[in-house]
C-alpha positions as CSV (number, residue, x, y, z in Angstrom):
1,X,10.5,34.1,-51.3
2,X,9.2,31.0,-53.4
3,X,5.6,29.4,-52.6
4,X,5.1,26.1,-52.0
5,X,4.8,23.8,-55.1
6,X,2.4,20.6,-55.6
7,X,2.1,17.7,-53.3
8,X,5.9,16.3,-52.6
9,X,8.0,19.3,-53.3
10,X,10.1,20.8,-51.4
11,X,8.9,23.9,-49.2
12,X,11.2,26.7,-49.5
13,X,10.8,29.5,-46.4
14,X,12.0,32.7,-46.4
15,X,14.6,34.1,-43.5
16,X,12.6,35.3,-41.4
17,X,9.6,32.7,-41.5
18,X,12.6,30.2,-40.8
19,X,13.8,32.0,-37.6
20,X,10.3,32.1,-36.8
21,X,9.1,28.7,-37.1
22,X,12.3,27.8,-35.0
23,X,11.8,29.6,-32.3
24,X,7.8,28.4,-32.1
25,X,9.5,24.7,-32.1
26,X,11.9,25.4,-29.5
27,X,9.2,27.1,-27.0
28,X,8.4,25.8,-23.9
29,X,5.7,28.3,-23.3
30,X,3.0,28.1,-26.5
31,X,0.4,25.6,-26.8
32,X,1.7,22.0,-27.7
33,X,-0.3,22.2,-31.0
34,X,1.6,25.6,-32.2
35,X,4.8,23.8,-31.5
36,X,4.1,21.0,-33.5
37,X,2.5,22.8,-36.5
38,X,6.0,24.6,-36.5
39,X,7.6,21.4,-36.4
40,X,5.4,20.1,-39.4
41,X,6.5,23.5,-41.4
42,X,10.2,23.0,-40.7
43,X,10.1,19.6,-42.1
44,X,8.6,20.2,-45.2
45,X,11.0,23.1,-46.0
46,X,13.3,20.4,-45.0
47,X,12.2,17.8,-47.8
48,X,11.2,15.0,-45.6
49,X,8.6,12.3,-46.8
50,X,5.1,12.2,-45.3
51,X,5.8,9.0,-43.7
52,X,8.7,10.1,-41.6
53,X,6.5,13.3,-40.5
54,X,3.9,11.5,-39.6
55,X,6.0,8.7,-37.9
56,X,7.9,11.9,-35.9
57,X,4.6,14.1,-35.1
58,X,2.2,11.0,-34.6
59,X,-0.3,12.8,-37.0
60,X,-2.1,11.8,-40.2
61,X,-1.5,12.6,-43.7
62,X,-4.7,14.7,-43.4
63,X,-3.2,17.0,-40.7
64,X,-0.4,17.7,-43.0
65,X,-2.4,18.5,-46.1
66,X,-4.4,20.9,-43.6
67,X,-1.5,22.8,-42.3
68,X,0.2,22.6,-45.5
69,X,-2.5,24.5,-47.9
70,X,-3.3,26.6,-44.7
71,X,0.6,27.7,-45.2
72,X,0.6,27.9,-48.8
73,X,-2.6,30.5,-48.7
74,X,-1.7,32.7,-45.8
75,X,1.8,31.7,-44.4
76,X,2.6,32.4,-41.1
77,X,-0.7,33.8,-39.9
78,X,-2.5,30.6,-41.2
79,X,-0.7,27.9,-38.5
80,X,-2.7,29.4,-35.7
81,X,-5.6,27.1,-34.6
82,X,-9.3,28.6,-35.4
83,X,-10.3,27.1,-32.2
84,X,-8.0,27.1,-29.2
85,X,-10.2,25.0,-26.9
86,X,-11.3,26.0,-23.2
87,X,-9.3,28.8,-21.6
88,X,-6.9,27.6,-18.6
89,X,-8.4,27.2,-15.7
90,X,-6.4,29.3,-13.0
91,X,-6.0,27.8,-9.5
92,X,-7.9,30.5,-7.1
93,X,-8.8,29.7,-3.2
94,X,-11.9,29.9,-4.4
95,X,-12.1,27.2,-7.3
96,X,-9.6,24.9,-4.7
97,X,-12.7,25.1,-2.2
98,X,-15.0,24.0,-4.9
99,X,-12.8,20.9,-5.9
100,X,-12.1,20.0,-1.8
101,X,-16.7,20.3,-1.5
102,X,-17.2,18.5,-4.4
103,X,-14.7,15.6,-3.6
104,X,-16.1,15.0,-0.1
105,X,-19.6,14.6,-1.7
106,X,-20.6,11.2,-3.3
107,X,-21.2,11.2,-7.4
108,X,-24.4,11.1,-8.6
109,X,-23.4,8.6,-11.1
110,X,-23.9,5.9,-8.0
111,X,-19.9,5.0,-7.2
112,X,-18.2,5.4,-4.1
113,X,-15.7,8.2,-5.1
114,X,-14.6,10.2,-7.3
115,X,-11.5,10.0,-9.6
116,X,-9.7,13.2,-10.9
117,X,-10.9,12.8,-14.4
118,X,-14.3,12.2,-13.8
119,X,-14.6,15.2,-11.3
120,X,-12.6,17.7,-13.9
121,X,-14.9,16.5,-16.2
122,X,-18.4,17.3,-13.7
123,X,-16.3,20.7,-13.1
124,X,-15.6,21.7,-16.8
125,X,-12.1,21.5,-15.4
126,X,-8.6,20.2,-16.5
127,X,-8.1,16.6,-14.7
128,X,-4.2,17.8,-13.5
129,X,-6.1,20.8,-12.0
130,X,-7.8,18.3,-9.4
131,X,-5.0,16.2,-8.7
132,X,-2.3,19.1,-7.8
133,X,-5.4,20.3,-5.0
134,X,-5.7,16.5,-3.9
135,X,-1.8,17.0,-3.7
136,X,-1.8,20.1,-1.5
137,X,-4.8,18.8,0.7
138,X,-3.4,15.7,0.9
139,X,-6.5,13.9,-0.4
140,X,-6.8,10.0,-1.9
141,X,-10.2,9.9,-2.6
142,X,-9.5,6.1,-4.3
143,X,-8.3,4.6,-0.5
144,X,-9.2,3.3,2.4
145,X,-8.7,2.4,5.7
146,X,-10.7,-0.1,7.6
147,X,-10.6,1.0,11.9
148,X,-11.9,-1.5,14.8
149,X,-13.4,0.8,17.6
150,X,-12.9,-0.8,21.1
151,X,-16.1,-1.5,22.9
152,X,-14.2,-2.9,26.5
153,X,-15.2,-0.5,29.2
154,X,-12.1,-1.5,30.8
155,X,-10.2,-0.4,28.2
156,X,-8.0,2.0,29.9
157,X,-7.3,-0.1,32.4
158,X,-6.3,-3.1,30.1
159,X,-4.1,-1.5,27.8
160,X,-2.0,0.1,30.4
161,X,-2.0,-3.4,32.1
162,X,-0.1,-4.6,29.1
163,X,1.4,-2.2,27.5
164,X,3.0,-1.6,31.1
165,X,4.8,-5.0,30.7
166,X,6.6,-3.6,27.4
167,X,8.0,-0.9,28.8
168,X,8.7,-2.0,32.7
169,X,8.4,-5.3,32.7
170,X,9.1,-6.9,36.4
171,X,12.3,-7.5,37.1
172,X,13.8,-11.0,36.2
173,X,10.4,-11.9,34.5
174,X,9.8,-13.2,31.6
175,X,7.4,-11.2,29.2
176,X,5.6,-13.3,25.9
177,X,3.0,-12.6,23.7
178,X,0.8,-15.2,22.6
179,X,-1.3,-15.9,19.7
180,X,-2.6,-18.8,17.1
181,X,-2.9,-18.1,13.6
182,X,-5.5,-20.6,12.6
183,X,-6.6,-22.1,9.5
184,X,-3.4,-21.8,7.2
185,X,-3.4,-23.3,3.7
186,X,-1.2,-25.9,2.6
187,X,-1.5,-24.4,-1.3
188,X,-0.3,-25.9,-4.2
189,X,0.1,-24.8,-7.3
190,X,-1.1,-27.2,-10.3
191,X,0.7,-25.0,-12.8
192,X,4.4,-24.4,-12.5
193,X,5.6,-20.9,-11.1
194,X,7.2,-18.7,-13.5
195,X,10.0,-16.6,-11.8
196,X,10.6,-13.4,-11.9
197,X,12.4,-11.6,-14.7
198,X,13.3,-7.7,-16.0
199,X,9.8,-6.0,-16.1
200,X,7.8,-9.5,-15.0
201,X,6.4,-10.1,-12.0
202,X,6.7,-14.1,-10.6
203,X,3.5,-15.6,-11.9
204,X,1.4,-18.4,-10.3
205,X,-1.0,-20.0,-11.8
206,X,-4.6,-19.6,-11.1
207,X,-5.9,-23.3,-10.0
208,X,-4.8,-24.6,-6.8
209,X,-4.7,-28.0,-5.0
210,X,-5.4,-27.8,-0.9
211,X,-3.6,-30.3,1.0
212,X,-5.3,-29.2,4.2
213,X,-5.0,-26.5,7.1
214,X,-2.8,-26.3,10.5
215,X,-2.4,-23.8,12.9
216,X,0.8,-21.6,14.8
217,X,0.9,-21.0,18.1
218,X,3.5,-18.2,18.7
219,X,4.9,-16.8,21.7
220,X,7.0,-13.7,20.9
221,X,9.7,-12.6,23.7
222,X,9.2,-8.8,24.5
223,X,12.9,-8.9,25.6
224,X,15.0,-10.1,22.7
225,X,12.0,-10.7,19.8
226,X,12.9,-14.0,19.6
227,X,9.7,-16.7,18.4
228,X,9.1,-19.8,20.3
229,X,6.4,-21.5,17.8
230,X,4.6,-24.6,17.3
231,X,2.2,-26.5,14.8
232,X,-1.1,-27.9,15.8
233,X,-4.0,-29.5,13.5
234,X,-6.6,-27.4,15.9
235,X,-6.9,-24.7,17.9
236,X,-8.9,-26.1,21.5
237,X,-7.9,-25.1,24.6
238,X,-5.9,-28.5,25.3
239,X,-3.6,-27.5,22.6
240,X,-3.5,-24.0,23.9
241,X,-2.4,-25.3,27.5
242,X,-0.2,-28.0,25.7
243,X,1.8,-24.5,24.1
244,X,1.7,-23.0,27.4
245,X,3.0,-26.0,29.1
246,X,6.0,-25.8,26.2
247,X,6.4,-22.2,27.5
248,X,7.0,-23.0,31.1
249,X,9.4,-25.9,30.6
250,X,11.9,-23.5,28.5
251,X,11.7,-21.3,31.3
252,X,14.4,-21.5,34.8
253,X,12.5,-22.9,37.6
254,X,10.4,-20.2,39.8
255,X,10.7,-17.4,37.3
256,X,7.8,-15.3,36.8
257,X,6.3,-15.6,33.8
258,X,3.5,-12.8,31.9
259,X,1.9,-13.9,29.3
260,X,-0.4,-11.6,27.0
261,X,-3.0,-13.0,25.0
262,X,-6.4,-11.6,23.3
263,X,-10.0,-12.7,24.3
264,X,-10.2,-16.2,22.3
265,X,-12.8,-18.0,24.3
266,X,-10.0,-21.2,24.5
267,X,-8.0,-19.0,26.5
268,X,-10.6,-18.5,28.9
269,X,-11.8,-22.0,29.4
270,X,-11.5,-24.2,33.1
271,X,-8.8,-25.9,31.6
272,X,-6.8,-22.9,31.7
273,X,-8.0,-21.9,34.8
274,X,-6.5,-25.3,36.5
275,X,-3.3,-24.8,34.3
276,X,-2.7,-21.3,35.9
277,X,-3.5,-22.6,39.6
278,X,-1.0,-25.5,38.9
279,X,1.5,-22.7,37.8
280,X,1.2,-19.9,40.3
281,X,4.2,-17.9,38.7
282,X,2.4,-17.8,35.1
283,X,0.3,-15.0,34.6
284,X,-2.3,-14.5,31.8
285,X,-3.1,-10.9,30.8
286,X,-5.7,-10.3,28.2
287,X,-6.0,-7.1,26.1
288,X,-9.2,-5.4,25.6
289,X,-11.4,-6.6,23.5
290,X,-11.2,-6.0,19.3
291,X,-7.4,-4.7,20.7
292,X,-5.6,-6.5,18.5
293,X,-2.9,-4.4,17.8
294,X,-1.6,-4.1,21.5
295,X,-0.5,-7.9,21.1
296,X,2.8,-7.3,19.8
297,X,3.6,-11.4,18.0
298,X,0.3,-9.8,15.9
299,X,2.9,-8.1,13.8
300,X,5.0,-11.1,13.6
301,X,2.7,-13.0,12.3
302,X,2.1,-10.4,9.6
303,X,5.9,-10.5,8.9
304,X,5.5,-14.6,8.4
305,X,2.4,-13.9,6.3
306,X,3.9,-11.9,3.4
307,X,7.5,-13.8,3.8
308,X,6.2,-17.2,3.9
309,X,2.4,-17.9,3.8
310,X,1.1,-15.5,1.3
311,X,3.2,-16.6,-2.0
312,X,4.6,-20.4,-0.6
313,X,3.7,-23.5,-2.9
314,X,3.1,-26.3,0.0
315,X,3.1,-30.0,-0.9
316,X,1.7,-30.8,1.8
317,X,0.3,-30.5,6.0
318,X,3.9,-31.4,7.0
319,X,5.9,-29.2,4.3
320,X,4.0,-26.3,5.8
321,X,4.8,-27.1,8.8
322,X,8.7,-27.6,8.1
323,X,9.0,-23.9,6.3
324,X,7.1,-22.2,9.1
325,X,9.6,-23.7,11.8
326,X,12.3,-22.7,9.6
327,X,11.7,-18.9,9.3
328,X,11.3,-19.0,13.1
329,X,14.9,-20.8,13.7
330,X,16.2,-17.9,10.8
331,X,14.3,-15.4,12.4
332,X,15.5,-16.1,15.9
333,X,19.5,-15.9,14.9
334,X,18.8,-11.8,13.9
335,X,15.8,-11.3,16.4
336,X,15.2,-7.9,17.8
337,X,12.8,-6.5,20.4
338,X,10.1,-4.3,19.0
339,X,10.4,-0.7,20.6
340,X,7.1,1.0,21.1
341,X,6.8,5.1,22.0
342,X,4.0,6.8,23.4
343,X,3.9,10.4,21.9
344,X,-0.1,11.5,23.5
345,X,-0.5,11.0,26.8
346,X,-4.0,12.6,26.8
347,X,-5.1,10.0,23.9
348,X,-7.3,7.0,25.0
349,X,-5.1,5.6,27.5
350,X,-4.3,7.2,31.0
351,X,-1.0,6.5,33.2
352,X,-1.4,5.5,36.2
353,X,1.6,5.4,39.5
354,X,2.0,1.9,39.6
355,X,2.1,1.5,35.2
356,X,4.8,3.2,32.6
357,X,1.9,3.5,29.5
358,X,3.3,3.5,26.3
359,X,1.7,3.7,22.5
360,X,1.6,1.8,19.0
């Protein structure tokens, strides 16, 4: 066996130290540093420059002097590390319940919630520990989800009122939900768009110009999803009873017609009132209140808000108002009924003889 010679020579290894060092770089079970001091070994007996070890191990020319004189003096027994670091934590039910207390408590370091790095670190714990028991509990301490609680005493009563009209609607009626979504940006863009292109997101630019606002009135039919809609500068009650009015006249003469709508004081105003008593066969149904979600042309409108609205470039009122009617004609070629399913009948809302209750 021949020792290793000055700075640059080549490292000669004996058999055995060879078959050794080979079998350390090929482990998948010792510590990433012994695998990569074995590496380091192997490529000086191999005659490879500094540079191109360095540039293969990410490590300094320091590191290799290290490992290298450590060799020289005591061969194989000098490339183990004089300070292997923390032992491994072990996952035990009892260290999981100490991660699952300590994440439901807030950090003392004054944020919201905790990350998996900084509570390994408050644990003396590896970070990958923490994230495999968030894994298993199914925890995402960095979300959230926002709720609106119902306050209508009525509520019951309400949503099975409505949701009754989804799922057994009278027969030969016609069924619409209604809603305005108000205030919508005309947006342009002072700086060109930059499409998208392989591994780019589409880029706006950050100023804006604001040609002005206009509103959609929507009326979605339960039956076949399809979108009757209209643009409006406001939303006042004479515009809402203009949409119904639109509604009726589309509508065979004498048919019933429901309409579902949420507690927007313009839809409760004298002007409606007189509407529906001139219209006998047009019924208004409200959902309770901060109920949202039981108005089914809500999650229409989110549809035309990520399609259209939220990334458009508008010139103007009108050019707004000419891509919002287009969805709606594109939209009403493929449109399809929203199915709903009620899966807890014991949950919130109770069924009554006279009302089939679904669910969202």
């Amino acid at each position: 066996m021949l020792s290793i010679g000055m700075l640059g020579t080549r490292l000669r290894l004996s058999r055995p130290e060879s078959q050794e060092l080979r079998a350390r770089a090929r482990s998948r079970v010792l510590r990433a540093g012994d695998v990569r001091r074995a590496r380091l070994i192997l490529m000086l007996s191999e005659g490879q420059s500094w540079s191109a070890i360095e540039q293969a191990l990410g490590c300094s020319s320091a590191y290799i002097a290290r490992w290298q004189a450590r060799f020289a003096q005591q061969r194989l027994a000098g490339l183990f590390a004089r300070h292997q670091g923390r032992p491994v934590s072990k996952r035990t039910p009892r260290l999981e319940a100490r991660i699952l207390a300590w994440t439901r408590r807030a950090p003392a370091d004054g944020s919201t919630h905790w990350s998996s790095r900084k509570l390994a670190q408050a644990l003396g714990i590896n970070h990958m520990m923490v994230a495999r028991v968030w894994r298993r509990a199914g925890l995402k301490p960095h979300r959230l989800e926002r709720y609106m609680a119902s306050d209508d005493p009525d509520f019951e009563r309400k949503a099975a009122d409505v949701i009754g009209l989804y799922v057994n609607p009278p027969q030969h009626a016609a069924v619409f939900c209604v809603d305005e979504k108000t205030a919508i940006q005309a947006l342009d863009r002072l700086d060109p768009v930059l499409p998208l292109s392989p591994g780019r997101a589409e880029r706006h630019g950050f100023e804006y110009y604001r040609h002005g606002t206009l509103s959609l009135y929507a009326a979605l039919n339960t039956k076949n999803g399809k979108v009757l809609g209209q643009t409006a500068a406001r939303h006042t009650t004479e515009e809402f009873v203009a949409f119904l009015g639109q509604i009726v006249a589309l509508q065979p003469r004498g048919r019933e017609i429901h309409i579902i709508a949420d507690n927007l004081s313009a839809h409760k105003t004298k002007r409606v009132a007189q509407f529906l008593a001139d219209h006998p066969k047009l019924h208004l149904h409200f959902t309770p209140t901060y109920s949202s979600w039981l108005n089914q042309v809500e999650l229409w409108f989110g549809r035309i808000e990520r399609d259209v609205v939220a990334r458009g470039v508008f010139t103007s009122v009108h050019d707004l108002a000419r891509k919002l009617m287009r969805y709606i004609r594109h939209h009403n070629q493929h449109a399809a009924p929203i199915k709903w399913a009620y899966r807890d009948f014991s949950h919130r809302i109770i069924p009554t003889s006279d009302s089939a209750v679904t669910g969202h």
